[in-house]
C-alpha positions in Angstrom: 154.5 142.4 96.1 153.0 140.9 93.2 153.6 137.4 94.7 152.1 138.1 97.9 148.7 139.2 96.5 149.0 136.4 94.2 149.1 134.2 97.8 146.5 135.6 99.2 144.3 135.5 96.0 144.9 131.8 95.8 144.4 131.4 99.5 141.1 133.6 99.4 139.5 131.2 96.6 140.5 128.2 98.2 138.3 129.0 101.1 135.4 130.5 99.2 135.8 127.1 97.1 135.6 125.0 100.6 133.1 127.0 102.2 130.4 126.3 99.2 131.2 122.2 100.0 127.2 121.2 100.3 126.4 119.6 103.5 123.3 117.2 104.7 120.8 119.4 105.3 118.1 118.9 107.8 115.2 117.5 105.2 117.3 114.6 103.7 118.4 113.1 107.0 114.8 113.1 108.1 113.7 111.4 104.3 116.1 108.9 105.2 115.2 107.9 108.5 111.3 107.9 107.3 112.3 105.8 104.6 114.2 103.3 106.7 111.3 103.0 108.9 109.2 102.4 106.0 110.6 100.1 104.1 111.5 96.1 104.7 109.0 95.3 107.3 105.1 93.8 107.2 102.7 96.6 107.9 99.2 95.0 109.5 96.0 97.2 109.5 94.9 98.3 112.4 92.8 101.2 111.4 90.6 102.0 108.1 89.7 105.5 108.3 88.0 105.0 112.3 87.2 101.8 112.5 89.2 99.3 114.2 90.1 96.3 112.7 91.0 93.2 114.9 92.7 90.2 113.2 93.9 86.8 114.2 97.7 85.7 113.8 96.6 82.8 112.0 94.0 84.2 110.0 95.1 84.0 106.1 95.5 87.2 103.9 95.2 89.5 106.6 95.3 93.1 105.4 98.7 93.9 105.4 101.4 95.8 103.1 105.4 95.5 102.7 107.6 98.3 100.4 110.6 96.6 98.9 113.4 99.0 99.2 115.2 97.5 96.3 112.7 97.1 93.8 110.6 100.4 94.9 107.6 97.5 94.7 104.4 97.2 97.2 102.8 93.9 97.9 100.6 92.5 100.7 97.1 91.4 101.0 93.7 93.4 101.5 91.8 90.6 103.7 90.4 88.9 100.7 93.1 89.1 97.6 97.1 89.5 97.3 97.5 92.9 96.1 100.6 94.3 94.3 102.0 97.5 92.7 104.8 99.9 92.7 105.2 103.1 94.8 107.2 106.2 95.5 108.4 107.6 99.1 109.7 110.5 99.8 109.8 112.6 103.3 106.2 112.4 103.5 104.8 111.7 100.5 103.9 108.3 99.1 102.6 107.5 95.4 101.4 104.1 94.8 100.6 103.1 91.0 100.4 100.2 89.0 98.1 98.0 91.6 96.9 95.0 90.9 95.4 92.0 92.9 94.2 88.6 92.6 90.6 88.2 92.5 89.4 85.7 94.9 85.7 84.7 96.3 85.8 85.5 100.1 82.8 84.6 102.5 81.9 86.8 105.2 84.9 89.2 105.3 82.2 92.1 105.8 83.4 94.0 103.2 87.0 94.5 104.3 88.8 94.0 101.3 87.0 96.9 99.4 87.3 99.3 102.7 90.8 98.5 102.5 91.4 99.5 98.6 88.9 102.0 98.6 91.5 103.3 101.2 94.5 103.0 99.6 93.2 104.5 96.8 93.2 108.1 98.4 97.1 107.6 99.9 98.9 110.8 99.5 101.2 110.9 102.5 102.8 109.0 105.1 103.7 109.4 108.7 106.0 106.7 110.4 106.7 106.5 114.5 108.6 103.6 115.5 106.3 100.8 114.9 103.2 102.5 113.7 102.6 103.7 109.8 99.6 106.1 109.5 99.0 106.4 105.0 97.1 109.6 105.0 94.8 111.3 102.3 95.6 114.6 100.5 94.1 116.7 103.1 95.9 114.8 105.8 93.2 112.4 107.1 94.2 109.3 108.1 92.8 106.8 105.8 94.8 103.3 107.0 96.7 103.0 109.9 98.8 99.9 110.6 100.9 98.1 113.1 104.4 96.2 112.5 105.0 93.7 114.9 109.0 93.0 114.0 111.4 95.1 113.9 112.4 95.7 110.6 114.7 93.0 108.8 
């Protein structure tokens, strides 16, 4: 007798100990797939705040971004000057820190470079949808929207 509830005491905690495996939930699986579509790929502006912003393919430092999986860096350019810093993702969130940029004399950019910062400077969040990246404020406006013409690499 004492064996058999000895049995069924072992069998009973094996499958209390296998029901409290930990599965994916729900919220990782959709950090990851943000993340993926964040990461490793050129981002070009589109948007600051409403106003569109049209660019040329052969124009030079168009305002742009790229976040380095590996290295959890940020680099790109704001119109004018290479721009550089560090950043963390998660499901929606985004923290940028640590930018710095080159400081170059740019004619008739119409101000671009300091929309674009100014900008960037109020990231809080992130949305990503395929091929478009919208960096939003803390109160969810959209502050820089941006396009990325390849898929990611």
């Amino acid at each position: 007798m004492l064996k058999k509830f000895f049995a069924v005491g072992i069998l009973g905690a094996a499958i209390a100990l296998t029901a409290c495996q930990s599965t994916p939930n729900a919220a990782s699986n959709i950090e990851a797939a943000n993340l993926m579509q964040l990461q490793n790929r050129t981002w070009i502006v589109t948007y600051i705040g409403n106003t569109e912003i049209k660019t040329v393919a052969t124009a030079r430092n168009i305002p742009s971004l790229q976040f380095d999986a590996a290295s959890k860096r940020i680099s790109g350019a704001d119109g004018c000057n290479r721009i550089m810093g560090s950043y963390e993702a998660g499901r929606d969130t985004l923290v940028l820190s640590q930018m710095a940029g080159t400081k170059m004399a740019c004619l008739d950019n119409n101000n671009l470079s300091e929309q674009f910062n100014a900008a960037l400077a109020k990231v809080a969040n992130y949305q990503v949808f395929g091929k478009t990246l919208k960096l939003l404020d803390r109160h969810g406006n959209v502050v820089l929207q941006f396009t990325s013409p390849v898929q990611p690499r």
